[in-house]
C-alpha positions as CSV (number, residue, x, y, z in Angstrom):
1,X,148.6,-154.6,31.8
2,X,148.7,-153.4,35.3
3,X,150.7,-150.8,36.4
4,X,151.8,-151.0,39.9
5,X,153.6,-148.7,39.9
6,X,155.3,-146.5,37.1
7,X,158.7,-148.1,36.6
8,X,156.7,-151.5,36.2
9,X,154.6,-149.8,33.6
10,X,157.5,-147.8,31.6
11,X,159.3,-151.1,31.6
12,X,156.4,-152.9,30.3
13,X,156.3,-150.1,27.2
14,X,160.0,-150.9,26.7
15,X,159.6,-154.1,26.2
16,X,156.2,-153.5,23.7
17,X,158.1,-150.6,22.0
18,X,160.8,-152.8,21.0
19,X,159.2,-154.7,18.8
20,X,158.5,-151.7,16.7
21,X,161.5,-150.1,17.3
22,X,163.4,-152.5,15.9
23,X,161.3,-154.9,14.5
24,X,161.6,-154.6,10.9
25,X,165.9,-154.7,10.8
26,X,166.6,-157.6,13.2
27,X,163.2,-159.7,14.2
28,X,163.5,-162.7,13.3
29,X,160.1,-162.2,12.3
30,X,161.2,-159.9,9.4
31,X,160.8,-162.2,6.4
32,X,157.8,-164.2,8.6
33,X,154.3,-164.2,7.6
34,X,152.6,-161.2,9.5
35,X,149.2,-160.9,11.8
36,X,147.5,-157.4,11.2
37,X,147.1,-154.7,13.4
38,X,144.8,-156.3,15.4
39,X,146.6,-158.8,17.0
40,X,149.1,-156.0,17.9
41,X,151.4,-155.7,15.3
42,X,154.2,-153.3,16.0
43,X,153.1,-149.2,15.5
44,X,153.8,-148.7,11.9
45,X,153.7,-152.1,10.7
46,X,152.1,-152.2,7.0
47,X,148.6,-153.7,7.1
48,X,149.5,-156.8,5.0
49,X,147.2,-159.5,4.1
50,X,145.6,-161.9,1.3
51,X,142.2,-161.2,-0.2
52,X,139.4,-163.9,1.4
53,X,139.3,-165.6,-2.2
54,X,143.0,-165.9,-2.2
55,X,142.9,-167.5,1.5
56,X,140.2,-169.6,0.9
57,X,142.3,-170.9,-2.3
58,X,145.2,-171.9,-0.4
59,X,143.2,-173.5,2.3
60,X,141.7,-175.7,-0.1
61,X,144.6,-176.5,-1.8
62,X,147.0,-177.3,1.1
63,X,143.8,-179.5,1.7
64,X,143.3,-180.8,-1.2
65,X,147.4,-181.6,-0.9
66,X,148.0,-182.6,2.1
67,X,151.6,-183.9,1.7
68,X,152.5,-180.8,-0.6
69,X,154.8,-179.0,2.0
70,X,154.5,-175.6,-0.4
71,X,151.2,-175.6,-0.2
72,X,150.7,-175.8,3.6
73,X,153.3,-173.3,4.8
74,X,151.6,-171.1,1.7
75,X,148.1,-171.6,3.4
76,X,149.8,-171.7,6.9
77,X,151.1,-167.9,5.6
78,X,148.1,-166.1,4.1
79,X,146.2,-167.4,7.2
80,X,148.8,-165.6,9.7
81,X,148.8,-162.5,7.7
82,X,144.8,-162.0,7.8
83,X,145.3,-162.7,11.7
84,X,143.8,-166.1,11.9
85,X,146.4,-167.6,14.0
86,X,144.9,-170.4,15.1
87,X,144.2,-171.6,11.9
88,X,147.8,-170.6,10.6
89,X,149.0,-173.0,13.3
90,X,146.9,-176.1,11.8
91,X,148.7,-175.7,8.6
92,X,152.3,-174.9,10.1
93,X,151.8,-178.2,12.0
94,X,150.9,-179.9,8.8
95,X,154.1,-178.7,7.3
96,X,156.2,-179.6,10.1
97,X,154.7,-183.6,9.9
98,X,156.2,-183.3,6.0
99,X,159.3,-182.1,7.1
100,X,160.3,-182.0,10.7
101,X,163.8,-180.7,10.4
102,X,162.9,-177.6,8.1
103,X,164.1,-174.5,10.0
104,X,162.2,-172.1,8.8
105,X,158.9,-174.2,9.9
106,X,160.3,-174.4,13.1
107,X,160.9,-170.7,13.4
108,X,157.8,-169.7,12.2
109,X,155.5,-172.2,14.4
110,X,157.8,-170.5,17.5
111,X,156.4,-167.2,16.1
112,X,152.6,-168.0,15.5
113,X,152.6,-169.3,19.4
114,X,154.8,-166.1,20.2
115,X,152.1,-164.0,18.9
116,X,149.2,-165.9,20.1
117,X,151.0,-165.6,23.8
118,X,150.9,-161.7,23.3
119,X,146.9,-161.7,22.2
120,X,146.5,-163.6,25.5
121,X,148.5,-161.2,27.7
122,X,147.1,-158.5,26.5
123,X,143.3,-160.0,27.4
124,X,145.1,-160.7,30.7
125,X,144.7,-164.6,30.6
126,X,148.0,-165.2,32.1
127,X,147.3,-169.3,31.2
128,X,147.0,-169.0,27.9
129,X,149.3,-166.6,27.5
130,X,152.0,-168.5,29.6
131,X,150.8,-171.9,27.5
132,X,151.8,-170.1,24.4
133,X,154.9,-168.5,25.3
134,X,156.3,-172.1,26.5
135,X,155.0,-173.7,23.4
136,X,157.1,-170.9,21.0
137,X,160.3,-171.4,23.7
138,X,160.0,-175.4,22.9
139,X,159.9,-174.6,18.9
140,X,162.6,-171.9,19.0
141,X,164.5,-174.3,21.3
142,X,164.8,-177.2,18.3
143,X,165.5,-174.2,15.8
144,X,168.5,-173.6,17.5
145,X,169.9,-176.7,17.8
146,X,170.5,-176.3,13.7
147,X,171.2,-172.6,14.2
148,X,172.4,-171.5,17.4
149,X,174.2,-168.4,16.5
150,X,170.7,-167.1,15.1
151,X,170.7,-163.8,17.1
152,X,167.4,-162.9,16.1
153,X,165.5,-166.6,17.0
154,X,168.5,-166.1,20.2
155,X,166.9,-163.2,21.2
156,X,163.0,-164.0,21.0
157,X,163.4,-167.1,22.8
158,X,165.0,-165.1,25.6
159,X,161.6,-162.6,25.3
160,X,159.8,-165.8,25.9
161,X,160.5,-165.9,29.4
162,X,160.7,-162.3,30.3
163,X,157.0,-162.4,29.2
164,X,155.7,-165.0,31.2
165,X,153.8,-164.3,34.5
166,X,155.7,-164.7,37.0
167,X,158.6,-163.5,34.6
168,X,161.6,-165.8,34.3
169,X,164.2,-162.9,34.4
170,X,167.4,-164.8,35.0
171,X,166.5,-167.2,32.0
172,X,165.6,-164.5,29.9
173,X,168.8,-162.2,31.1
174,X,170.9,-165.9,29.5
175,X,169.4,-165.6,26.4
176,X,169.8,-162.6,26.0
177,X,173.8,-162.7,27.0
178,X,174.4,-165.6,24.9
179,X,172.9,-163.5,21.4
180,X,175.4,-160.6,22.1
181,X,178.4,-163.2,22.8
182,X,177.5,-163.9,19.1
183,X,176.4,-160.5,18.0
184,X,177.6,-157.8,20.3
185,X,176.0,-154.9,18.3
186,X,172.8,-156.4,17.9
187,X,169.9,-153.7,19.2
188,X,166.7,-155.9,20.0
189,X,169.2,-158.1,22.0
190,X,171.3,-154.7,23.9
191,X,167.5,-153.5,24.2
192,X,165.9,-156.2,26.0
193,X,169.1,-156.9,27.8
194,X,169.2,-153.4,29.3
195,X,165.4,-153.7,30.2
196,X,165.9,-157.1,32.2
197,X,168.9,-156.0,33.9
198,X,167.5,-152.0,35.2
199,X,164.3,-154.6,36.7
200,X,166.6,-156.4,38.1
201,X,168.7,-153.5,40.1
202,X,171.9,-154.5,38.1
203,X,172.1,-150.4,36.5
204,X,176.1,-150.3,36.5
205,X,175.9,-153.0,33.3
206,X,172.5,-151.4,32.1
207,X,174.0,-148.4,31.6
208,X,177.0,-149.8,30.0
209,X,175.0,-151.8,27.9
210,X,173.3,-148.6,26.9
211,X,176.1,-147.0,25.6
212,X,176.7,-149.0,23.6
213,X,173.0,-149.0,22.2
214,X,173.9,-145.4,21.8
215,X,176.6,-146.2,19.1
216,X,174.4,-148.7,17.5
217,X,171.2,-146.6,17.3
218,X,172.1,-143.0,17.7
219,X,169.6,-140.3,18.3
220,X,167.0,-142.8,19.2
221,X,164.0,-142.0,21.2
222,X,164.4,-145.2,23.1
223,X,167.6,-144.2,24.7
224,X,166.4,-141.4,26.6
225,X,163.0,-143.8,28.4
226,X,165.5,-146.2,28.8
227,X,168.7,-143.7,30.6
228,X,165.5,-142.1,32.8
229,X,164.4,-145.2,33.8
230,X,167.9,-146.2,35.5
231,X,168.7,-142.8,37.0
232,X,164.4,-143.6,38.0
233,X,165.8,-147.1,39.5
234,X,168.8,-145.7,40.9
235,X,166.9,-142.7,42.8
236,X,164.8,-145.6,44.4
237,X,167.9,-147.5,45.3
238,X,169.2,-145.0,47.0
239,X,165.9,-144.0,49.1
């Protein structure tokens, strides 16, 4: 990441620290497979993953099988867990082709191009890592046309776009709106929300926002980077 200056940077933490701030209550990635640590899990996320005989057994099977839905998504999920996410995609495809209206497929091919979107920003290919991020908005997108009131798939489709590069702030500021109209309370959502809108120079609703990310999460460490980085914004503003 490149840090033009520090409000850039701090803002980019923000959005990073989110993930593991939050992550394990109200992601919708909280029952998904997982990739390890090295494809920049959350801090503190357990190191979960299948043994390679157990991977290679599922592989085989879904291939073996390869109209058993089970038995792709069950491949498609020990493969994500041990990081292979390339490979986890193949098999999530493969389950989608079975059964093209099964939302959890949807979700969690939305989440395997999510991830693979974050690998590539962080190696700083922006076209890759923009390729990806589109390809997860497009499966999130058909998710919620069965479930739009999913706050959690709501809110990572709106982190789609703040991630790309350029960022696509005012789409990502909709999203993000439109998962608190259904959930007010809900922190990844006020989070994010408050991010988008102190980059943006709008600090009179961050800071409201904020409070009530305050009653939601109190005593987190969050609220303190994020309060600095208005009264940070606001000093600028008024240079």
């Amino acid at each position: 990441m490149r840090l033009h200056n520090l409000y850039v940077g701090v803002i980019g933490l923000l959005v990073g620290f989110i993930a593991g701030f939050f992550y394990a209550n109200y992601h919708n990635r909280t029952n998904a497979p997982l990739s390890p640590s090295t494809m920049s899990l959350p801090p503190g996320h357990p190191p979960i993953g299948a043994s390679e005989s157990e991977i290679a057994q599922s592989v085989q099977r879904a291939d073996e099988r390869p109209q058993d839905f089970d038995a792709q998504v069950t491949a498609a999920t020990v493969l994500y867990r041990a990081g292979r996410l390339e490979q986890a995609l193949t098999y999530f495809e493969r389950a989608n082709a079975i059964r093209p209206d099964d939302y959890n497929t949807l979700v969690q091919l939305g989440n395997v191009h999510f991830d693979l979107g974050d690998h590539y920003l962080q190696h700083q290919d922006t076209v890759q890592s923009n390729a990806h991020f589109q390809e997860a908005g497009r499966w999130y997108e058909r998710a919620l046309t069965q479930k739009p009131d999913d706050v959690n798939v709501r809110t990572d489709y709106g982190l789609t776009f703040y991630k790309r590069q350029p960022r696509e702030l005012e789409r990502a500021i909709t999203e993000y709106r439109r998962a608190l109209a259904t959930n007010p309370k809900h922190p990844q959502a006020l989070h994010n929300l408050i991010v988008a809108l102190t980059e943006k120079g709008e600090l009179d609703e961050a800071e409201a926002l904020l409070k009530r990310l305050e009653e939601v999460a109190p005593g987190a460490h969050i609220l303190d980077t994020l309060r600095q980085e208005i009264a940070n914004r606001r000093n600028r503003q008024g240079a």
